[in-house]
C-alpha positions in Angstrom: 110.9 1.2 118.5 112.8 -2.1 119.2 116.1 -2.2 118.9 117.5 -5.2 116.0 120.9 -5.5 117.5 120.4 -8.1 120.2 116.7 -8.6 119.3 115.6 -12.4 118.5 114.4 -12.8 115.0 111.9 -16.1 114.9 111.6 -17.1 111.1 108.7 -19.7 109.8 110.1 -21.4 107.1 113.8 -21.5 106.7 114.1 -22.1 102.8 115.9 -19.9 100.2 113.5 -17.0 101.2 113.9 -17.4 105.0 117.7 -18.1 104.6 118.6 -15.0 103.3 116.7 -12.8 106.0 118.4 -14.9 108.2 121.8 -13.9 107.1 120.6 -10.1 106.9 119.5 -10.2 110.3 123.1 -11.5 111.4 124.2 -8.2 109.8 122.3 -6.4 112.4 123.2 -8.8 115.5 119.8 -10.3 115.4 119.8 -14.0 117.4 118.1 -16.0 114.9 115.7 -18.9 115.4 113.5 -20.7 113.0 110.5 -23.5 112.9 110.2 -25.8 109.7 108.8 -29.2 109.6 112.6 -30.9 109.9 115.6 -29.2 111.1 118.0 -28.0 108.8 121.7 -29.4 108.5 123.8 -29.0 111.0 126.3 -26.9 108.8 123.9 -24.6 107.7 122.1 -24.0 111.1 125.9 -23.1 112.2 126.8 -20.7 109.5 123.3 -18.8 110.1 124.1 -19.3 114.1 120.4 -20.7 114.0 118.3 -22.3 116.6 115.9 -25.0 115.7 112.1 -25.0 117.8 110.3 -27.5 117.3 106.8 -25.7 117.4 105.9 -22.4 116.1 104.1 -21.7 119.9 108.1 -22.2 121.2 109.3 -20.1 118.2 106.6 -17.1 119.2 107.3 -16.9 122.7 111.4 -16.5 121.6 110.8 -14.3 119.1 110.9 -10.3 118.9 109.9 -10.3 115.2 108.2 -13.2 113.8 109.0 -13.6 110.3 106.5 -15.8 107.7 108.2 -17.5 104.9 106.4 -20.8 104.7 104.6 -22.3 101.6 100.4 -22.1 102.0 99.1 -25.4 102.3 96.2 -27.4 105.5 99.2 -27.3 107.8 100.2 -23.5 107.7 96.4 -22.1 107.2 95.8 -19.9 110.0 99.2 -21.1 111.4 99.5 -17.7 113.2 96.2 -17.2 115.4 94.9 -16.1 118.4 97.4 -18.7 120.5 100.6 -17.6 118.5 99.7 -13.7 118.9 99.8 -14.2 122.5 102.7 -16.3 122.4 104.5 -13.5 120.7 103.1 -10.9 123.5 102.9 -7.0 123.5 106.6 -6.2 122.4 106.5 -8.8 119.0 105.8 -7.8 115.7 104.1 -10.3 113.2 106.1 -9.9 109.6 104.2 -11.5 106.5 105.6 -11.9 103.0 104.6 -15.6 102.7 100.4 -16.4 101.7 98.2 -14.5 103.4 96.4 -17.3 104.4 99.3 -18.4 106.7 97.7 -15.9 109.1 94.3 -15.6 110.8 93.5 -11.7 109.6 90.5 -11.9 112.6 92.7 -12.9 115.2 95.4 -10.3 113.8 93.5 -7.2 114.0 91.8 -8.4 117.7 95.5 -8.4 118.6 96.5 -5.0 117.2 93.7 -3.1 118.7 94.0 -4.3 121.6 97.6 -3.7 121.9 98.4 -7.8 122.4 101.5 -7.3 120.1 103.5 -4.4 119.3 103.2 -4.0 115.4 102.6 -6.0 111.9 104.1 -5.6 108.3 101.8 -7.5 105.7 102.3 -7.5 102.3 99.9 -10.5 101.9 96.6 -11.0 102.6 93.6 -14.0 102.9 91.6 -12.6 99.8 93.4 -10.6 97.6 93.1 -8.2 96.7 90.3 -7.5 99.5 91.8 -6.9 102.9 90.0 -7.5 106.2 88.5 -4.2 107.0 89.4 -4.0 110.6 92.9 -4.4 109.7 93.0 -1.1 107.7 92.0 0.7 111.0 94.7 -1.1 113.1 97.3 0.9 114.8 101.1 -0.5 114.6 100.3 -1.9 111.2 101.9 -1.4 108.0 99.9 -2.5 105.1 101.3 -2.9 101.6 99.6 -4.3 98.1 101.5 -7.3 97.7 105.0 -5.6 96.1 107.5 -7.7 97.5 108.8 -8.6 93.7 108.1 -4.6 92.7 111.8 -4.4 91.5 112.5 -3.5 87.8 115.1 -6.4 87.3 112.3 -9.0 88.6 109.2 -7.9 86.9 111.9 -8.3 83.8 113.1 -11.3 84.9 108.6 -12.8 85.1 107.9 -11.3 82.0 110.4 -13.2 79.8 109.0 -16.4 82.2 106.4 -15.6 81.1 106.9 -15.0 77.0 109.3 -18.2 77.4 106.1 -20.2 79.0 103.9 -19.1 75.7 106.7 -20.0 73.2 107.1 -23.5 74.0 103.4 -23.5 74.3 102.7 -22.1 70.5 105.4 -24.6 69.5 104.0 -27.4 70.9 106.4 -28.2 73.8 103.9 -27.8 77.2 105.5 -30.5 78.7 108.5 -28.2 79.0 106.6 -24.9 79.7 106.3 -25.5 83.3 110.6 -25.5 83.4 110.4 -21.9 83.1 108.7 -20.8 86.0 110.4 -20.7 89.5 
């Protein structure tokens, strides 16, 4: 397996989410670089040792472990494909927590079987709760059903979103409904 001490950690999306892998990475001597659509401040790039790229293509061909934290929307469909598996090469592995959509599931499993990166860790996919079939037979893959907020303490923490959302609902206050969710 690949070593995380030394190993360059390429993070898409460099927003609360992304931030704090970045800082866990630094824990494990990880050099950290990251691609969103501006840089971040200067103060915060240095505290997270960061390097900005300007293209996710410059980001994949840095990065050990690519790491997907970016919102889904035209720009970040099919963000990683074909061209950004390759980029990453037969020693990356692809990480996705983000949207599923953020990655080409086609082009993903093509690059799996044939051994074009190293490994994958999706917890999202295209169309939920369906998963592209040739994805389940990849090897180096690790597939799981969309738990990333699985914990106790935030399934607690939705649900009483949630009953606060229908409360101000039942009492009349939509306008204010929307205030609850994060």
């Amino acid at each position: 397996g690949l070593e995380l001490s030394g190993a360059r950690l390429g993070i898409v999306g460099l927003g609360r989410i992304g931030k704090a892998v970045a800082q866990r990475a630094q824990a494990f001597g990880m050099e950290i670089g990251y691609f969103n659509r501006k840089p971040i401040d200067r103060e915060a790039e240095q505290a997270l040792n960061a390097t900005y790229f300007s293209s996710v293509d410059e980001l994949a061909e840095f990065s050990d472990i690519l790491s997907l934290h970016c919102p889904l929307n035209e720009a970040s469909r099919h963000l990683v494909n074909r061209e950004i598996l390759n980029k990453l090469g037969p020693e990356g592995f692809l990480i996705n927590t983000a949207r599923g959509p953020v990655v080409d599931e086609a082009a993903l499993a093509e690059a799996l079987h044939n051994r074009a990166i190293a490994g994958a860790g999706i917890d999202v996919f295209e169309h939920e709760p369906e998963i592209y079939p040739d994805l389940l037979t990849a090897p180096n893959a690790v597939l799981l059903p969309h738990i990333g907020s699985a914990t106790h303490k935030t399934r607690q923490k939705m649900a009483e979103m949630a009953a606060g959302a229908i409360d101000h609902v039942l009492q009349g206050r939509e306008d204010q409904a929307d205030n609850l969710v994060v």
